[in-house]
N, C-alpha and C positions, 0 to 999 in steps of 0.2 A: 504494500500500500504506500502511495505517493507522500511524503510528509510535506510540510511547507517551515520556512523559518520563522518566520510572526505566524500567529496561533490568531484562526477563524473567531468570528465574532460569533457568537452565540442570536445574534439578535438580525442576523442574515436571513430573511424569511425564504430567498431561492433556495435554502440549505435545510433551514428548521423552521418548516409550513408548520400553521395549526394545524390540530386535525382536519377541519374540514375543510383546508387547502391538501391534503395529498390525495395521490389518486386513487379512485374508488375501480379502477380495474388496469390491467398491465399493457392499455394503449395508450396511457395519457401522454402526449408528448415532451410536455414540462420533464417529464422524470424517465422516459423510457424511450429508447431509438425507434425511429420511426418507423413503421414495416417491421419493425424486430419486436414482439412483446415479450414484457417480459427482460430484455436486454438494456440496462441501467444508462442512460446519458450524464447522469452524476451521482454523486455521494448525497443521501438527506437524512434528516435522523427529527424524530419528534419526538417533542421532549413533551412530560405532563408529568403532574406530582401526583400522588399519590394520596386519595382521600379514602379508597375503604380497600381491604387486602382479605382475601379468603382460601383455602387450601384445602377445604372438607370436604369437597368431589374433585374438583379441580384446581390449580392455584390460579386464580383470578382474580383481577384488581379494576378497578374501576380511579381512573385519574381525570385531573382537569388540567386543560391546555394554557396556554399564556393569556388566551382570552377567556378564561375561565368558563369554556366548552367542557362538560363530564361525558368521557366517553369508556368504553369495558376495553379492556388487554387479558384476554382468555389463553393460556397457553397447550396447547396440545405437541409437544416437544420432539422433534426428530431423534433427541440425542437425551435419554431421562437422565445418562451422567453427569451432563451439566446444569442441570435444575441443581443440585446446591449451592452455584455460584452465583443464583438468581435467588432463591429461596432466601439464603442470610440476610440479605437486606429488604426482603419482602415485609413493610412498615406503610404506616402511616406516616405522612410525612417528608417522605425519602421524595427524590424524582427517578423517573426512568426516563430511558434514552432506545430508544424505538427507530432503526436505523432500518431504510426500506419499509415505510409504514404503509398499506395498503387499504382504504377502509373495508371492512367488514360488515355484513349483516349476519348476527344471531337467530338459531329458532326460535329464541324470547323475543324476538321483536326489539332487542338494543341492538347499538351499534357500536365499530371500535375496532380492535385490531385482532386477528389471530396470530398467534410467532406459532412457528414451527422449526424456525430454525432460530433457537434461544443465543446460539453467538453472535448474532447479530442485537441482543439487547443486555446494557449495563445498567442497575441500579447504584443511583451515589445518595452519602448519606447526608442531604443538604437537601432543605425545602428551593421551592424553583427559583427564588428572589435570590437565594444564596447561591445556588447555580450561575445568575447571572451576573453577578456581584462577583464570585469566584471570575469568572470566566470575562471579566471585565479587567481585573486587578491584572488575570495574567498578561491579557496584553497590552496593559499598561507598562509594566515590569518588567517586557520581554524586549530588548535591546534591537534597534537593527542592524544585519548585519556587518560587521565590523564594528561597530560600535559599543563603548564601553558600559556594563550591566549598570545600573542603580539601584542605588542602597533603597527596599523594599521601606522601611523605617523613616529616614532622615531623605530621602530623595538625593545622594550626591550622585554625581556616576563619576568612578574612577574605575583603575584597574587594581586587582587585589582583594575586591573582598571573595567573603565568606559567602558559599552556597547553603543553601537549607538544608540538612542530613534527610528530611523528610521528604520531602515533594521534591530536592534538586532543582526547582523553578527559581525562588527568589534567594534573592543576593543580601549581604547584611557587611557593615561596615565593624562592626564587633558584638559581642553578646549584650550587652546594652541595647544597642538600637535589635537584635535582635527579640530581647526581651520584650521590647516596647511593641514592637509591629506585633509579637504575637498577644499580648491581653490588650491591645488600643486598636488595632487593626484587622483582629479576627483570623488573624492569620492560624491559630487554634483548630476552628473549625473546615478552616480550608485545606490546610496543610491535611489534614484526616484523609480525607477525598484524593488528595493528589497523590499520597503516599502508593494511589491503586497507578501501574503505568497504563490501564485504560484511563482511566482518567484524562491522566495527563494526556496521551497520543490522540485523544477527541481533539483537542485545543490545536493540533499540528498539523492534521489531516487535509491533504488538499481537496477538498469536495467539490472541485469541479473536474476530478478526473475518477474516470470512471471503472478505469483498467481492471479495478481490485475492488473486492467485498470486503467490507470490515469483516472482522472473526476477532471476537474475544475470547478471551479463556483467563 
């Protein structure tokens, strides 16, 4: 998969549609080659938080989108080995990241998504506000290239400092300003999130190429 050096905006709607901007079958042009269904023209990923979680017949969750759209993410899993790495963060709360989102209709009469193929979806543990807040910070933080990182804390940019042992994203000029960014700047609860390298490689990802399927694990 294609990376990029500054890290995508989270609030790119050609990348991260609401739900009821993706496509509701495998002709849509915006998202699929044309004459080809089914065959991806870019990378997209929809994001929705996480308002109610269930696991008693099936694990299934019901989230709301940026526009505060509630829609179901029903999983019937190609692959039941990796439902643990979706299950641990199966909460209230959390966001999911729903990469290739297709709309769905239910026998219930809802509607939403079906995964079948779970490596294509990460749970992170940050409500959606904090996803973008995260995902705003990194690239604010993320240097271009050649140029010198800045201090996450204090804002200087020099050469030398100190990287995060945790996420490796943001830079600190000593544990002082490291201390400060993390209880003043919520670096805390972001650093958590980033320590996962899905995480982080969402932020790098060049989604306008299409060559490669995300697969997490």
């Amino acid at each position: 998969m294609a990376h990029l050096v500054k890290p995508q905006s989270f609030e790119n709607r050609d990348f991260f549609p609401s739900f009821r901007d993706c496509p509701a079958d495998e002709w849509d042009e915006r998202f699929f080659i044309e004459d080809e269904p089914g065959i991806h023209c870019k990378q997209w990923c929809l994001l929705g938080e996480i308002i109610q979680a269930d696991t008693l017949l099936r694990p299934r969750l019901v989230v709301k989108d940026y526009k505060g759209f509630s829609f179901v993410v029903a999983f019937y899993p190609d692959d039941e080995d990796d439902m643990p790495r979706i299950l641990k963060d199966f909460k209230v709360g959390n966001t999911i990241a729903i990469f290739y989102a297709v709309i769905h209709g239910f026998l219930d009469q809802t509607w939403g998504v079906r995964v079948e193929n779970t490596k294509s979806v990460l749970i992170m543990p940050l409500k959606m506000n904090g996803v973008m807040e995260m995902n705003k910070e990194v690239i604010e933080y993320t240097p271009a290239e050649g140029a010198p990182r800045r201090c996450h804390s204090c804002g200087e940019a020099k050469e030398g400092l100190d990287r995060c042992g945790g996420c490796t994203l943001f830079s600190y000029c000593n544990r002082e300003c490291q201390a400060k960014a993390w209880n003043e700047k919520g670096h805390k609860r972001f650093c958590k999130a980033l320590k996962n390298k899905n995480v982080r490689d969402m932020h790098f990802l060049d989604y306008s190429n299409s060559s490669d399927c995300i697969a997490f694990s």
